[in-house]
C-alpha positions as CSV (number, residue, x, y, z in Angstrom):
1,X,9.2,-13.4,-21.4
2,X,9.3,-9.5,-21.7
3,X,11.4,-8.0,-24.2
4,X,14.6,-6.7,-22.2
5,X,14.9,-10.0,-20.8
6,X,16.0,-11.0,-17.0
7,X,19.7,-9.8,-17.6
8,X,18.3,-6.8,-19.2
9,X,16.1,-6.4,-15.7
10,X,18.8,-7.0,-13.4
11,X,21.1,-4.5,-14.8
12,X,18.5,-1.9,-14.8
13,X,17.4,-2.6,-11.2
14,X,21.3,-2.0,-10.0
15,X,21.4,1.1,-11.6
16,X,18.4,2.3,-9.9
17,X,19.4,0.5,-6.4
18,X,23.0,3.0,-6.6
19,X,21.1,6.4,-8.2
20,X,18.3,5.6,-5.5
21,X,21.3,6.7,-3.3
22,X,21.4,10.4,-5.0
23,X,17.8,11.1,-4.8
24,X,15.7,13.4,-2.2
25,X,14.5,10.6,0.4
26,X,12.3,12.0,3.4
27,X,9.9,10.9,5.7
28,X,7.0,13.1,6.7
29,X,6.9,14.8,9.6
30,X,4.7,12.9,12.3
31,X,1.6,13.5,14.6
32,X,1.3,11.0,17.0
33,X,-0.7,9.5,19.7
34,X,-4.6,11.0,21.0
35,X,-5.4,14.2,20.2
36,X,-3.9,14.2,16.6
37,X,-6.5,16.1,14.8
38,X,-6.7,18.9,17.2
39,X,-2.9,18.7,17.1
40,X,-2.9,18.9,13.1
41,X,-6.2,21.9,13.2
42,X,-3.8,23.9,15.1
43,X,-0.9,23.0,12.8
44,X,-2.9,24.7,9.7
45,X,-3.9,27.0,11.5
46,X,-0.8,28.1,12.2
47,X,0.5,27.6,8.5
48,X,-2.8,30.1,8.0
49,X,-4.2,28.1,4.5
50,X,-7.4,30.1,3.3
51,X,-8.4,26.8,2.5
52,X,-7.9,23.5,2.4
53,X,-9.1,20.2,0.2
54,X,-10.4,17.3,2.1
55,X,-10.4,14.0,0.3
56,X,-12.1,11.1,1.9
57,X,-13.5,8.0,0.4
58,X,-17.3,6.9,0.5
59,X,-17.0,4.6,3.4
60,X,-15.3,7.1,5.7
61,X,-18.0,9.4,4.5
62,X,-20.3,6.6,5.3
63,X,-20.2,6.2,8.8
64,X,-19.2,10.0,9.6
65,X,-15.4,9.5,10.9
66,X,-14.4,12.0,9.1
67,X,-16.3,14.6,11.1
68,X,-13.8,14.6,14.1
69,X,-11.6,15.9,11.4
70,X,-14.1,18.5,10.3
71,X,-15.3,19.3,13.6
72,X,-11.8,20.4,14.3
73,X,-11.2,22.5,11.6
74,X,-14.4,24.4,12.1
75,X,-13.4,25.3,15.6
76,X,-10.2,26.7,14.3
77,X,-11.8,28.9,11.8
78,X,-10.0,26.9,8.7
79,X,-12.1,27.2,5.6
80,X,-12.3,23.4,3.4
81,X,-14.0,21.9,1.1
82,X,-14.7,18.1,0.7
83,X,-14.2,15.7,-1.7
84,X,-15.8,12.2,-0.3
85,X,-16.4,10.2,-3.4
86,X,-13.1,8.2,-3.7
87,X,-13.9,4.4,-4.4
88,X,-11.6,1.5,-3.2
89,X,-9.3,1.4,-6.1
90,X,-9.5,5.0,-7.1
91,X,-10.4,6.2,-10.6
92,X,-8.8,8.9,-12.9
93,X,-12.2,10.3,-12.7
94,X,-12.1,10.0,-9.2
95,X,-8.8,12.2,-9.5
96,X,-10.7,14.6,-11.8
97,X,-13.3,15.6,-10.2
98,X,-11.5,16.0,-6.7
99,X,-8.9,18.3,-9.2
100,X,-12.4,20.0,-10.1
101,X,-13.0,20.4,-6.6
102,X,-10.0,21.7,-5.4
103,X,-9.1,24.3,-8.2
104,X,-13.1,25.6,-7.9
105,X,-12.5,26.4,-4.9
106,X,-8.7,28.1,-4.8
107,X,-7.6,25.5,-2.2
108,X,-4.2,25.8,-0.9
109,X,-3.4,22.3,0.8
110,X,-4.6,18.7,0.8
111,X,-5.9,17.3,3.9
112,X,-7.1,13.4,3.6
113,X,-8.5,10.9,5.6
114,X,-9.0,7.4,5.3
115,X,-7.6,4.4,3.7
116,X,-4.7,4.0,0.8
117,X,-7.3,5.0,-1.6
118,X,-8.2,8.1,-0.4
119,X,-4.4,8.7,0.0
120,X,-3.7,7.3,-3.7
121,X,-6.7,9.7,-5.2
122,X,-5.2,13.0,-2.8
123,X,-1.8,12.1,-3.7
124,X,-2.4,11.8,-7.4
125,X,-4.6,15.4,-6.9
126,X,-1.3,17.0,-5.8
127,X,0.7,16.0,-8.7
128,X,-2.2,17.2,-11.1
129,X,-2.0,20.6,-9.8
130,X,1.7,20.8,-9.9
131,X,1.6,19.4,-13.6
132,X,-1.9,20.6,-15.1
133,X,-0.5,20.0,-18.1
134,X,0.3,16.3,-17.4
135,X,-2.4,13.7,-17.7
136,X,-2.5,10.9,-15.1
137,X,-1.6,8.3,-17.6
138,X,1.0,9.7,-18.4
139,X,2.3,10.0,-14.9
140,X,2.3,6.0,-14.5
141,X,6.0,4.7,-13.6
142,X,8.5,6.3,-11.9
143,X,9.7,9.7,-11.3
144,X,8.0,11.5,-13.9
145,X,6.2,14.7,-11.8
146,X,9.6,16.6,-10.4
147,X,7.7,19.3,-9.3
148,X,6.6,20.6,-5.7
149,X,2.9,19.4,-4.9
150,X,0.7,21.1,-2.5
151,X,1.0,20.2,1.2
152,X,-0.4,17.1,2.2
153,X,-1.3,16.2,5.1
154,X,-2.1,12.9,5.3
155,X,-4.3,10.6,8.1
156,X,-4.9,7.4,8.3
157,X,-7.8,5.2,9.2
158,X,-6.5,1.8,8.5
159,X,-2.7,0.3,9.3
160,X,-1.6,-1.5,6.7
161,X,-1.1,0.2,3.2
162,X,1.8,2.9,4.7
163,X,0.4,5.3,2.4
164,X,1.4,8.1,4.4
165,X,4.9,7.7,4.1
166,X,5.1,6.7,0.7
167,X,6.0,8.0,-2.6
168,X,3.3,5.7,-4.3
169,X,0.0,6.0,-5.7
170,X,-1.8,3.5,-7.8
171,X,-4.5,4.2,-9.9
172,X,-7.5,2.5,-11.8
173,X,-7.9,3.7,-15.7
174,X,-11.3,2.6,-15.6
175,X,-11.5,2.8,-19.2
176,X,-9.1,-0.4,-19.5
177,X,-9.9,-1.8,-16.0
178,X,-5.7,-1.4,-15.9
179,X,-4.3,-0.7,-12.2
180,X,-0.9,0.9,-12.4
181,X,1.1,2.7,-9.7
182,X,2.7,6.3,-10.1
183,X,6.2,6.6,-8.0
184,X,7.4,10.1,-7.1
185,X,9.2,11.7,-4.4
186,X,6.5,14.7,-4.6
187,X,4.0,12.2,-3.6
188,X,5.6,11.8,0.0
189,X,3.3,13.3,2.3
190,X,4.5,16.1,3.8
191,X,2.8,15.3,7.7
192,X,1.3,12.2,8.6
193,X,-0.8,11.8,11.7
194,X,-0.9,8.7,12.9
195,X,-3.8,8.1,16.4
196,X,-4.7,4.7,17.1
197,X,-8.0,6.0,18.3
198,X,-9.5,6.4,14.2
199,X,-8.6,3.2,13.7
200,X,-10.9,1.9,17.0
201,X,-14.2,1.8,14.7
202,X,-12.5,-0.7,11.7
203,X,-14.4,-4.0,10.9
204,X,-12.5,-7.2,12.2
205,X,-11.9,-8.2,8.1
206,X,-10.5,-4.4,7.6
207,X,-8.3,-5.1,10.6
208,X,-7.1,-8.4,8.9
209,X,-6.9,-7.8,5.3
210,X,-5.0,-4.3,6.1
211,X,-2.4,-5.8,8.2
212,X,-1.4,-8.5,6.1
213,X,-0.7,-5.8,3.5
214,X,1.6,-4.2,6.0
215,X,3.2,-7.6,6.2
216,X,3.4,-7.9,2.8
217,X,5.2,-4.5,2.7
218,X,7.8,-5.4,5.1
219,X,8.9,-9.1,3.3
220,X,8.4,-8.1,0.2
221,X,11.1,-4.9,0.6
222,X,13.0,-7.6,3.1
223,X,13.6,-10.0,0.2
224,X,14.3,-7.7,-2.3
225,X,17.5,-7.0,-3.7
226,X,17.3,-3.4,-3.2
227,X,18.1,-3.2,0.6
228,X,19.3,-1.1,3.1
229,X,20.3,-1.3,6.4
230,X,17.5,1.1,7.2
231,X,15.2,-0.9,5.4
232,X,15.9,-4.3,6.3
233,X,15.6,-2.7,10.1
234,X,12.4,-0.8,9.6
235,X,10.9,-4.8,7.7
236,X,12.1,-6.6,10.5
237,X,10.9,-4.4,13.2
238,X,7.4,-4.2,11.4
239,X,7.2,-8.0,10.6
240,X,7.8,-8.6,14.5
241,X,5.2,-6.0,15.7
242,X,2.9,-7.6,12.9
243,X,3.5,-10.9,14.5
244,X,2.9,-9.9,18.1
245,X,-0.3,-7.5,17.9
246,X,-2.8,-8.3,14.3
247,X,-4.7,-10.5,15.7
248,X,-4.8,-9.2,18.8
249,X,-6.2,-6.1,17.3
250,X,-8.6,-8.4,15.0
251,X,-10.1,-10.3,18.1
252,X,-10.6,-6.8,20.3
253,X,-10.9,-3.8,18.5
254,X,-10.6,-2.0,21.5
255,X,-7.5,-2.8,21.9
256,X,-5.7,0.7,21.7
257,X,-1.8,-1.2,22.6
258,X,-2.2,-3.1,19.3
259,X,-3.9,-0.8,17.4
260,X,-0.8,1.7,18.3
261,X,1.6,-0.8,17.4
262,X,-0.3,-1.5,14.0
263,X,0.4,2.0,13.1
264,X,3.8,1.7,13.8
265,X,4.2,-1.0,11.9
266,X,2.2,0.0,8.8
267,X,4.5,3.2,8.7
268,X,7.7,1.4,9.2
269,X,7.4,-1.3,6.3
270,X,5.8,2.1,4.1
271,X,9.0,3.3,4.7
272,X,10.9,0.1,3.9
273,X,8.8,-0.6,0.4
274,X,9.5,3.1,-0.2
275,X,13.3,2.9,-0.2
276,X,13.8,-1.2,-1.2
277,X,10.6,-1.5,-3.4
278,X,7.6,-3.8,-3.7
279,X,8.0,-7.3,-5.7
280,X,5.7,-10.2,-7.8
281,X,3.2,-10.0,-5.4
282,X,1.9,-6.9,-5.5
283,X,2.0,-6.7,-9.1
284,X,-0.1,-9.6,-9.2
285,X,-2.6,-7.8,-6.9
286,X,-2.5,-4.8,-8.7
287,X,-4.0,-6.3,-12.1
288,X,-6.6,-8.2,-10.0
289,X,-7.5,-4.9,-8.1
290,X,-8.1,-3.1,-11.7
291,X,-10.1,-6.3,-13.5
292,X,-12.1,-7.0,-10.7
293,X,-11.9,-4.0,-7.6
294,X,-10.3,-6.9,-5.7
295,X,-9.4,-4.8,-2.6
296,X,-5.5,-4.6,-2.1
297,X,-4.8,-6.2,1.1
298,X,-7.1,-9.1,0.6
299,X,-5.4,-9.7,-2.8
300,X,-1.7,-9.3,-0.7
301,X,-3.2,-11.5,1.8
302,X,-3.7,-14.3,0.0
303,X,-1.6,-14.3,-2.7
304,X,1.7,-13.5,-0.2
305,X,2.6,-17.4,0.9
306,X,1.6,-18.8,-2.8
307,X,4.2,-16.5,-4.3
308,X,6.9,-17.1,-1.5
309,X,6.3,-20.8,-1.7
310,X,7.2,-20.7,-5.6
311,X,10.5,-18.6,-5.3
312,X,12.4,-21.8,-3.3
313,X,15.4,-21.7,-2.1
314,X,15.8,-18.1,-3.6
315,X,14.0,-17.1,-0.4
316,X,15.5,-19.3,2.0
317,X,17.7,-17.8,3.5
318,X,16.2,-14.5,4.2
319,X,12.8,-16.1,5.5
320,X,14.5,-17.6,7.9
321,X,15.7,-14.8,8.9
322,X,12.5,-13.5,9.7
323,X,11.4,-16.7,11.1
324,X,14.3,-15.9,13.4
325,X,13.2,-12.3,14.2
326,X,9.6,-13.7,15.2
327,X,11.2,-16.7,17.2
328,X,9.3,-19.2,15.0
329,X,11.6,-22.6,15.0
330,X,14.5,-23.7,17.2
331,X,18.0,-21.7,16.0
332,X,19.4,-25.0,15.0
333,X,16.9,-25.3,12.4
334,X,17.7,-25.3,8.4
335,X,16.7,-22.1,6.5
336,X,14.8,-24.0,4.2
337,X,12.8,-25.2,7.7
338,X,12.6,-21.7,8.8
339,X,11.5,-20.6,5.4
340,X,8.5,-23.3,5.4
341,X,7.5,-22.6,9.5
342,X,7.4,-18.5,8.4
343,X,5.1,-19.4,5.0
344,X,2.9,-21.5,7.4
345,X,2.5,-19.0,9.8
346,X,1.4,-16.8,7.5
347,X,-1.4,-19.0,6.0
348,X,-2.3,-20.0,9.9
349,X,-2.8,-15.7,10.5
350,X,-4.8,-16.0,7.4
351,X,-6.9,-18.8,8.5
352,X,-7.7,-17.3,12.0
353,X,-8.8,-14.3,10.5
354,X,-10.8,-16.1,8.8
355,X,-8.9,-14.6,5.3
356,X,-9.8,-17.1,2.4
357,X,-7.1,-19.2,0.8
358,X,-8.0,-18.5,-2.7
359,X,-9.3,-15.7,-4.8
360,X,-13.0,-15.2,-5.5
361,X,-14.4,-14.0,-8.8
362,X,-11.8,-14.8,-11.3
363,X,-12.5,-15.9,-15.0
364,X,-9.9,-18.5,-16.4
365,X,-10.2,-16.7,-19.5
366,X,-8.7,-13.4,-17.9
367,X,-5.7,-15.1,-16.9
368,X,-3.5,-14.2,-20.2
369,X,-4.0,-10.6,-19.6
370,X,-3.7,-10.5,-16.2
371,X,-0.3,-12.0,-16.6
372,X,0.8,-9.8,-19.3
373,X,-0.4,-6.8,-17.0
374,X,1.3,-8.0,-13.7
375,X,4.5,-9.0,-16.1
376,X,4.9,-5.5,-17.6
377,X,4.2,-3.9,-13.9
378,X,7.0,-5.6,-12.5
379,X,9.6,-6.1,-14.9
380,X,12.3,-4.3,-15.3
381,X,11.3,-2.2,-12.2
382,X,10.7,-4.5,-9.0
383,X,14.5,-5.8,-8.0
384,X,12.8,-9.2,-6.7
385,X,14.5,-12.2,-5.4
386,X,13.3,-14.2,-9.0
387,X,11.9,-12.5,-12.1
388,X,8.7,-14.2,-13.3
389,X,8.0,-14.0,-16.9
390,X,4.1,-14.3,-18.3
391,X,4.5,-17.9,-17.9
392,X,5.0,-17.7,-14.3
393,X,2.7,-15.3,-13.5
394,X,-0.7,-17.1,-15.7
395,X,1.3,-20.5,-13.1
396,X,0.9,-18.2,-9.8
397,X,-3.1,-17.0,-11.3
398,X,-3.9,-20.6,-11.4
399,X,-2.9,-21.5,-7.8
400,X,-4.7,-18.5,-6.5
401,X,-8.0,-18.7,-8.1
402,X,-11.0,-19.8,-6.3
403,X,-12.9,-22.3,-9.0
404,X,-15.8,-23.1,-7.1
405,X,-16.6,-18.6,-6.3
406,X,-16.8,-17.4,-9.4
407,X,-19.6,-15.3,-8.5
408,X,-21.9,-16.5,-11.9
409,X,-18.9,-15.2,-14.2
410,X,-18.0,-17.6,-17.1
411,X,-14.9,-19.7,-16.9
């Protein structure tokens, strides 16, 4: 399995669930409702920056929605410069030349808008100027930065990855195709914005794909063995307003009740993952994000009921909680009936948002290596309800992979 073994994991995941208790949690301070970028121009205006960095990615830049933001600083005389290259699974080059950008420049704060990647490539900026001396590989894992970052101010254009509360970034080497996250308090944003309204223009799949990452979020932190009572409130709430207003906001964009509540509950289960941790799933996404630039929430999406399907009856009992929460079955019900009516509402969301059921694009032959990756991502770090070995992981890669898409690649 992995060399510390699963009693080797478990002990190291209790002594991080008590320290957790000793460290410097925060949230950001929020902007909310219309108006928030006139709000958050007036903000640095009062903070008086001589400049600021705005990082954006290239389909933000794309179709201009970052200009409201721009248009806003202009009229309040704050001085920026832009950085609007970010791909979806951002690069260390991508961090680099944003670095170049901001140092060139003497900027004195981070601005960024758009989706987790922009936020991951921003976030990952910050902790390069507080440690110049630091590569970013050598910031992968947890807590290795300790040192204030620039203020970021961070808004998003999607609801789903909670990057603005978070204090994780994940990061492409695109030298080894490997996808890794960095965890670090300094990475918390210092002010999120959070307006439904830049959120009105997203695609229908963006809608989906992000939102079923938020849901991922919120059960993955919910199972966990790293709870709260903070946590296991902010999961339920946002699994509940997940339930009640995705597709909603999928079939009508417009509609600016669901794409409030979206927000909400993108930022609550940020919040939850950020305290109670992530688990197998996303560590399975993550290597398929760096092989293939798989994007995130379709990955989560996807792969979310396979993996809660294979834990059992470890899961149980804290699905059906959530089956509760969302009033899926009659309270009478078993948990293990609760459990299976929760995974099956998940793959009917998927279906009606037309999300597919398997992966495209996968080679058989990657399999090995993407299990090794996902393995050494998650273990000894993610406190999750069942440790999978390599084993279980190259099992999970087989159920998830599309045979029939794979895009002309060789099995």
């Amino acid at each position: 399995m992995i060399t510390i073994g699963k009693w080797g994991c478990r002990v190291y995941q209790t002594v991080m669930k008590y320290a957790m208790y000793a460290m410097p949690w925060r949230k950001p301070e929020l902007i909310e409702g219309e108006n928030g970028l006139q709000r958050l121009a007036e903000l640095l205006q009062e903070k008086a920056y001589e400049k600021v960095l705005v990082v954006t990615d290239q389909g933000i830049a794309k179709i201009g929605l970052h200009r409201q933001l721009l248009d806003q600083l202009e009229e309040k005389g704050i001085s920026y410069a832009l950085y609007d290259k970010t791909v979806p699974n951002p690069t260390i080059a991508n961090i680099e030349e944003a670095l170049g950008v901001y140092l060139d420049n003497d900027c004195k704060a981070i601005v960024v808008i758009g989706g987790g990647s922009a936020m991951d490539c921003a976030k990952v900026v910050g902790a390069r100027v507080a440690r110049p001396h630091m590569s970013v590989r050598k910031m992968k894992g947890i807590l290795r930065i300790w040192k204030k970052t620039p203020d970021l101010f961070a808004i998003p254009t999607t609801s789903g990855t909670g990057s603005e509360t978070t204090l994780a970034a994940v990061i492409t080497d695109e030298k080894t195709r490997h996808k890794y996250p960095i965890n670090d308090f300094m990475l918390i944003p210092d002010y999120a914005v959070l307006d439904p309204h830049l959120t009105r223009g997203l695609p229908a799949s963006i809608t989906a794909t992000t939102g079923m990452d938020a849901l991922t979020h919120a059960v993955e932190a919910y199972i966990g063995n790293s709870n709260t009572k903070q946590t296991k409130k902010d999961s339920v709430r946002a699994v509940q307003l997940v339930f009640e207003n995705l597709y909603r906001a999928y079939e009508d964009g417009n509609d600016m009740e669901a794409r409030e509540n979206m927000q909400t509950a993108s930022y609550l289960a940020g919040a939850a993952f950020t305290r109670a941790y992530v688990g197998n799933i996303h560590a399975l996404a993550h290597a398929l994000g760096g092989a293939y630039g798989t994007p995130h929430g379709l990955a989560n999406a996807v792969i979310l009921p396979y993996v809660l399907e294979y834990y059992g009856s470890a899961v149980y009992k804290k699905l059906a909680q959530l089956a509760d929460a969302v009033e899926l079955c009659p309270l009478e019900a078993s948990d293990q009936e609760k459990a299976g009516a929760f995974i099956q509402e998940i793959r009917n969301m998927n279906r009606r948002m037309q999300i597919p059921e398997k992966i495209p694009g996968m080679r058989k032959k990657d399999i090995r290596v993407l299990a090794l990756r996902a393995a050494r991502e998650a273990n000894p770090l993610y406190p999750v309800p069942v440790i999978f070995g390599r084993r279980e992981f190259e099992e999970l890669y087989n159920l998830v992979m599309d045979e029939e898409r794979l895009y002309g690649y060789d099995k």
